[in-house]
C-alpha positions in Angstrom: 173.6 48.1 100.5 175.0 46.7 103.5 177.9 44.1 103.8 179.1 41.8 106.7 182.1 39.1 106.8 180.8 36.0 107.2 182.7 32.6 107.5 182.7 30.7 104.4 181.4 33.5 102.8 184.6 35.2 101.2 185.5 38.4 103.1 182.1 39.7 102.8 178.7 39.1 101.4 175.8 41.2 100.3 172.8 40.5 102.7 169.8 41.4 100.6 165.8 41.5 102.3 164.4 37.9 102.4 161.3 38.0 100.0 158.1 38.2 101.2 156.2 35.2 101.4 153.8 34.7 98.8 150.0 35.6 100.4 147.6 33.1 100.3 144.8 33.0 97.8 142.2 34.6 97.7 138.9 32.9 98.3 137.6 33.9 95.0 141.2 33.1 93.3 140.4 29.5 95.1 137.3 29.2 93.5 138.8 30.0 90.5 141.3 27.2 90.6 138.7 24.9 91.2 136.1 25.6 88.9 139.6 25.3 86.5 140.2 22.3 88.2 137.2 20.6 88.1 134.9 22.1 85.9 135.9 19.9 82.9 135.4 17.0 85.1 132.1 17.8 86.0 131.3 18.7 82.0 132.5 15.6 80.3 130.7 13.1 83.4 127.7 15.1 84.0 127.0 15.4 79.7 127.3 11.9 79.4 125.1 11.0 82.2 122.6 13.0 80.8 122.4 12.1 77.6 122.3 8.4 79.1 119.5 9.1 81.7 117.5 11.0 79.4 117.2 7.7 76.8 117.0 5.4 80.0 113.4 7.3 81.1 112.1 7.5 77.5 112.7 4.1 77.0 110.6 3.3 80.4 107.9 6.1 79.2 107.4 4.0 75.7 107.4 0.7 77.4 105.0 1.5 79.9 106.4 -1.8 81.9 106.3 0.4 85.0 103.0 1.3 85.2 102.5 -2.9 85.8 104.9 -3.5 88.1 104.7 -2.8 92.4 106.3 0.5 93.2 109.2 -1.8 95.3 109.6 -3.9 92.4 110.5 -1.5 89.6 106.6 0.4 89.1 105.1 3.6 90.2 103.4 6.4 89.1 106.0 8.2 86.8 109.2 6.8 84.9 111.7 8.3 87.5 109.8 6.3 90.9 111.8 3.3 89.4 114.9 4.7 90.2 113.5 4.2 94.3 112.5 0.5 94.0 114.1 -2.6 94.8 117.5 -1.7 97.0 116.0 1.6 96.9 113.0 1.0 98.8 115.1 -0.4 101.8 117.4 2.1 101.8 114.5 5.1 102.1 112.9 2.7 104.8 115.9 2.7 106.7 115.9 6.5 106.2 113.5 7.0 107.5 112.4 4.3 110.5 116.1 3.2 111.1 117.0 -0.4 111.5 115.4 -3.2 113.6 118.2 -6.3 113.1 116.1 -9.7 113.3 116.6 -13.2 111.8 112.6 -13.8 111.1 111.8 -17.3 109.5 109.8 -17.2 106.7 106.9 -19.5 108.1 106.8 -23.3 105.9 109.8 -22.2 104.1 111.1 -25.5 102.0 113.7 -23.9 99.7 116.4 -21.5 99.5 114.4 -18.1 100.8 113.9 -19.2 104.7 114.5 -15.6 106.2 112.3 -12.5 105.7 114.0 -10.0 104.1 115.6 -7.2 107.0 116.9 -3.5 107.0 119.9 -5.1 108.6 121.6 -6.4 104.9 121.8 -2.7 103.5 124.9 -0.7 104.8 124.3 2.7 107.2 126.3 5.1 105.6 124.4 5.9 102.4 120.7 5.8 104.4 122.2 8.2 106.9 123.1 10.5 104.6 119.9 10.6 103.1 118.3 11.0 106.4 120.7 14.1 106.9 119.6 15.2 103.8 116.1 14.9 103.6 116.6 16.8 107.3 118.2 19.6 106.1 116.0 20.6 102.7 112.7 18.9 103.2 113.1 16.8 101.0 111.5 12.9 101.0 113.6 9.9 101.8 113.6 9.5 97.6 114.8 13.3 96.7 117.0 13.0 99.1 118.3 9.5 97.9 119.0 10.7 94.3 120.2 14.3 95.6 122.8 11.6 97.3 123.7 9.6 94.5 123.9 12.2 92.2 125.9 14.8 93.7 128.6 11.6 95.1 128.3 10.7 91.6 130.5 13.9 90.7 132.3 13.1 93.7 133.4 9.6 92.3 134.2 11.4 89.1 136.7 13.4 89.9 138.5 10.8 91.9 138.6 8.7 88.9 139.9 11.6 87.1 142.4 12.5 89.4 144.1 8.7 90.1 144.0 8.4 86.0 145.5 11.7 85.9 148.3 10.9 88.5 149.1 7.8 85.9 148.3 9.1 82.4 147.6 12.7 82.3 144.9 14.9 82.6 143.1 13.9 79.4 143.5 10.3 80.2 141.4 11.9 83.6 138.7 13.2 81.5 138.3 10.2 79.6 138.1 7.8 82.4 135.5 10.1 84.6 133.6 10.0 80.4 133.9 6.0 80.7 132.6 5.4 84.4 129.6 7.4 83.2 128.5 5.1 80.7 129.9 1.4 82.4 127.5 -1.5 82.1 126.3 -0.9 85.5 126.8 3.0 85.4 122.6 2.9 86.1 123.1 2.9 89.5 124.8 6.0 89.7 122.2 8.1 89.5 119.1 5.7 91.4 118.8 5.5 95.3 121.4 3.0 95.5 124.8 3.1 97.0 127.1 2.9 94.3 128.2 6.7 94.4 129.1 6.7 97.7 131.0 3.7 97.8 132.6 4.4 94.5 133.5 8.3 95.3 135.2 6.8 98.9 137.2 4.2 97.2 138.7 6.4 94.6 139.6 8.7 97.0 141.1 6.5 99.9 143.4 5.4 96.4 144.1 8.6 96.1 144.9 9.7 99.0 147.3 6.0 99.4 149.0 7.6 96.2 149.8 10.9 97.2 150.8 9.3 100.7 148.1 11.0 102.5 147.7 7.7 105.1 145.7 9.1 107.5 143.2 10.4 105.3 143.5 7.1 103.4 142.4 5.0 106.6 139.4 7.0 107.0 138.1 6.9 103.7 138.4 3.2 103.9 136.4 3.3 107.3 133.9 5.5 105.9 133.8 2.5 102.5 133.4 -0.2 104.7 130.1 1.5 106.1 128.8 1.7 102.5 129.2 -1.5 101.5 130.7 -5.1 102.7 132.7 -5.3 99.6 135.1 -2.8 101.5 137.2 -5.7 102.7 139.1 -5.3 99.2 140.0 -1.5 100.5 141.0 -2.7 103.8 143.5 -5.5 102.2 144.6 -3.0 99.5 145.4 -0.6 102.1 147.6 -2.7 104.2 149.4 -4.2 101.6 150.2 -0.7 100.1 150.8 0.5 103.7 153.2 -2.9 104.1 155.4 -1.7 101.0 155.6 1.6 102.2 157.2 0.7 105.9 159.4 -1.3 104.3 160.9 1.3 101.4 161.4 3.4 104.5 158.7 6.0 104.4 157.6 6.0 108.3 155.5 3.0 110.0 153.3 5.3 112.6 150.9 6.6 109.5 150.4 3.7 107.3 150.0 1.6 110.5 147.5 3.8 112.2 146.0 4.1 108.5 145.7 0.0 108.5 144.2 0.2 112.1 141.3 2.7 111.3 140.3 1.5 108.1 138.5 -1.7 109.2 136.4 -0.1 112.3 133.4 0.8 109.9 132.5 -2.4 108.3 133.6 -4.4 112.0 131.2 -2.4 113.7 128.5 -2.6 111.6 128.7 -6.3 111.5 129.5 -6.4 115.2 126.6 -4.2 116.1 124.1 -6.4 113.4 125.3 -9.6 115.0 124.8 -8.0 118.8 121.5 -6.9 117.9 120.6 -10.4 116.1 122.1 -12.1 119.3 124.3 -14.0 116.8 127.5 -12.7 115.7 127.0 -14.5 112.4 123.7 -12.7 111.8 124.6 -10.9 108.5 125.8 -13.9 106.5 122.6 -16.1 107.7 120.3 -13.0 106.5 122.2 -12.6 103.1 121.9 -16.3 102.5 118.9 -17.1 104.0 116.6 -14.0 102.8 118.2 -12.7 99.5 120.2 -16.4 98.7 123.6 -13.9 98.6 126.4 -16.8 100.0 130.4 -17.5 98.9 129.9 -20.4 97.0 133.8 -20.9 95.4 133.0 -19.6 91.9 130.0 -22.6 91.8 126.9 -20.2 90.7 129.3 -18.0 88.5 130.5 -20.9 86.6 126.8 -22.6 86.0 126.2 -19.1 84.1 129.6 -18.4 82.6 128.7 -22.2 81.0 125.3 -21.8 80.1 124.5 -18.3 79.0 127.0 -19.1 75.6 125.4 -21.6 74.3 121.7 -20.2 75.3 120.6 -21.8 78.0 118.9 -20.3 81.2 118.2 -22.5 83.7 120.3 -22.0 86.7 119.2 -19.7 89.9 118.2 -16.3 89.7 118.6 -16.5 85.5 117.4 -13.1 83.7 118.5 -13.7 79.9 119.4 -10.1 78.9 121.0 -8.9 81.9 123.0 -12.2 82.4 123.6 -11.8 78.8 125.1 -8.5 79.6 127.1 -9.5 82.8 129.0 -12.4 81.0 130.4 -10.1 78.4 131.3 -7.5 81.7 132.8 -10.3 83.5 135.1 -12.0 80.5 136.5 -8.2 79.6 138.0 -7.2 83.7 140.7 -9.9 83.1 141.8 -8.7 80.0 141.4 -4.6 81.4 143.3 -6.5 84.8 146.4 -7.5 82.4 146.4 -4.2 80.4 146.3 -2.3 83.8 149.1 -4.1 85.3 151.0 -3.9 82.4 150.6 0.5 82.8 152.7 -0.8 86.8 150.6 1.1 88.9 150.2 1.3 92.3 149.5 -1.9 94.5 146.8 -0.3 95.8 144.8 -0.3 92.6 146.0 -3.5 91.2 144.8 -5.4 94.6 141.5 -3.8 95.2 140.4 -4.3 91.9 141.7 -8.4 91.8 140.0 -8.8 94.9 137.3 -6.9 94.2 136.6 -9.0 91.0 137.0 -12.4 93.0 134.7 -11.7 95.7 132.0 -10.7 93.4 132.5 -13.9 90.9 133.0 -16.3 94.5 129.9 -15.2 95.7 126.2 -17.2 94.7 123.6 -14.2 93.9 122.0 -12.5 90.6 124.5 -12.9 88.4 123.1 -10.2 86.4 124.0 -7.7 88.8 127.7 -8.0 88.0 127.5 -5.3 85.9 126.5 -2.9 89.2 128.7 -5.2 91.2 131.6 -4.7 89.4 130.8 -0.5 88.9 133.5 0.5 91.8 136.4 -1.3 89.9 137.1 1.9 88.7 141.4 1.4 87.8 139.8 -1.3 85.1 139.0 2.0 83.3 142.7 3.5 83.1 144.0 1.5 80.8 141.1 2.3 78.1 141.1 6.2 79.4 145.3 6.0 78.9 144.3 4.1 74.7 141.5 6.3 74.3 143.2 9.8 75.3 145.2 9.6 71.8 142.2 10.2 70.2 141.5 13.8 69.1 138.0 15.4 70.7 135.8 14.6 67.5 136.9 11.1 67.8 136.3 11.1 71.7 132.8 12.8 71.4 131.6 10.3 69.0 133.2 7.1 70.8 131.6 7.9 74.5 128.6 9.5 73.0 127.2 6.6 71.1 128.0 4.8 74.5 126.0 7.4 76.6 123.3 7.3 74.8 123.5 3.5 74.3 124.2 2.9 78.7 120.0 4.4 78.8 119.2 0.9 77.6 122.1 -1.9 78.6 123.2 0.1 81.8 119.2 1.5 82.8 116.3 0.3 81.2 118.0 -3.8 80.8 119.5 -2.9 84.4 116.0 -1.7 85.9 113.2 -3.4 83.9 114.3 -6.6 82.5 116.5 -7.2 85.5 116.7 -7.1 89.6 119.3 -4.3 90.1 
């Protein structure tokens, strides 16, 4: 043992070998930890889907309404080709021919439809990833679609589960990643649509916002905002979050460089549509114009919200059962919006999900669709996850098992057949 005076010290002190530091893991100790991590995750979602999807295609199998319908518009050969129609068929056109921005009118058009319908309306980010796909296994622009959807699907989950955890715990986690598996509109998660894309990159940039990882935070946004147009809501959520976090002292060159990237992905897109249209308002005159998608102010939403209660359906675009459906999904977010506000999370959650719910209900289109619309509001579900996680396992199982096996009609067959996802 060797001594030395020091100052401060007393007259001497012991100096003792500084402690290794601790070696990195393994790569199989790391695999460990994540298989810990998120194996659980992956059980509770991936169970639930299944039971869910496997109800969803018997139900189409005994109604046979497939087999009647056009392969775009909900048919084809086997159960499982409706899960490529409608959206779907654009998106694997796009996969595979790329986009060819126009504003074509629909020749004698009198009413609302007076565009043909263009490539240009559907987002690049999910298509391109099929096309990447499909490049690197062989597989069609439809495998590689659903190989999309579904493995982003898991993605999605455990973000859910890991901004629930950060709030409530990790069964509260578990629960929530259960309950996004069987939400009204939860039949897009496994379809070639781009719900699990856009989901998995919004519960992430959250994340990342929470744990203060800004940088990360901003691209996630950007990479949301070319999924889907509704990534606005990120891009406000983020600077607002950002905003609180320069002024509690925290640094301004992250968040702000965060709040600079995170709108670059949806700008461009629309700036390159409009460029290519040769009219910078190109996108809104599509969506209006070929699909009848415009912000209205709440008008079409209100028409519904009034006349689906007392059984009447004859306002624009009506579809009794799934319209059915979306006024009971629409009436519960403000009462899940009060619960989660009252849990004081984050401002990052509690503005992308207000907004999120606004733009959707301001905005004239299938009401129906709300449900699917409303599938990326994903902090509605802590709340219930946070009640719920009380609950011992046999209560769980039997709660979110009813509601998997139920989601094969309400969130697929009703979704898919009897509606226009």
């Amino acid at each position: 043992m060797t001594t030395v005076g020091t100052h401060g010290a007393g007259p001497a002190a012991v100096l003792l070998p500084h402690p290794p530091p601790p070696a990195a893991p393994s790569p199989r100790e790391r695999l460990r930890r994540a298989a810990v991590y998120c194996g659980p995750v992956f059980a509770v979602y991936g169970a639930l889907k299944l039971a869910g999807f496997a109800v969803f295609m018997f139900l189409l199998d005994s109604a046979g309404d497939f087999r009647e319908k056009h392969p775009r518009f909900g048919g084809g050969a086997r159960p499982w080709d409706v899960l490529g129609s409608w959206d779907g068929w654009w998106y694997q056109q796009i996969a595979l021919h790329g986009y060819d921005p126009a504003l074509v009118p629909v020749p004698g058009a009198t009413g609302m439809i007076t565009l043909e319908g263009n490539s240009a309306a559907f987002f690049p980010l999910y298509p391109a990833l099929m096309r990447i796909v499909s490049e690197l296994t062989g597989l069609g622009p439809y495998g590689a679609g659903l190989t999309v959807s579904i493995v982003f699907s898991f993605v999605a989950a455990l973000g859910i589960h890991a901004v629930t955890a950060r709030l409530a715990g990790h069964r509260a986690g578990l629960v929530a990643a259960g309950l996004w598996a069987v939400w009204p509109g939860s039949g897009a998660e496994w379809a070639v649509y781009s719900e699990s894309v856009y989901t998995a990159s919004a519960a992430w940039a959250c994340y990342a916002v929470m744990t203060r990882r800004w940088l990360t935070a901003g691209v996630l946004v950007c990479a949301a905002g070319l999924a889907r147009p509704t990534a606005a809501t990120l891009v406000v959520a983020l600077a607002v979050a950002g905003l609180l976090a320069m002024r509690r002292g925290e640094g301004v060159r992250r968040p702000l460089t965060a709040v600079l990237i995170a709108p670059l992905g949806a700008a461009g897109y629309l700036g390159w549509v409009g460029h290519r249209m040769g009219d910078w308002g190109g996108y809104s005159k599509l969506q209006e114009g070929a699909w009848g998608h415009t912000f209205d102010y709440g008008r079409h939403s209100f028409d519904v919200l009034t006349s689906v209660p007392v059984g009447h359906f004859d306002y624009l675009f009506a579809m009794p059962m799934e319209d059915t459906i979306g006024v009971g999904v629409v009436l519960l977010v403000p009462v899940l919006t009060v619960l989660l506000i009252r849990l004081r999370p984050p401002a990052v959650l509690v503005v992308y999900t207000v907004l999120s719910y606004l733009m959707v209900m301001a905005t004239q289109q299938y009401f129906g669709n709300v449900s699917r619309y409303l599938l990326p509001l994903f902090p509605l579900l802590i709340p219930l996850a946070a009640a719920m996680s009380r609950l011992r396992w046999p209560s769980l199982l039997a709660v979110l098992g009813t509601a998997a096996l139920a989601s094969g009609s309400y969130a697929g067959y009703v979704l898919f057949e009897l509606g226009v996802p």
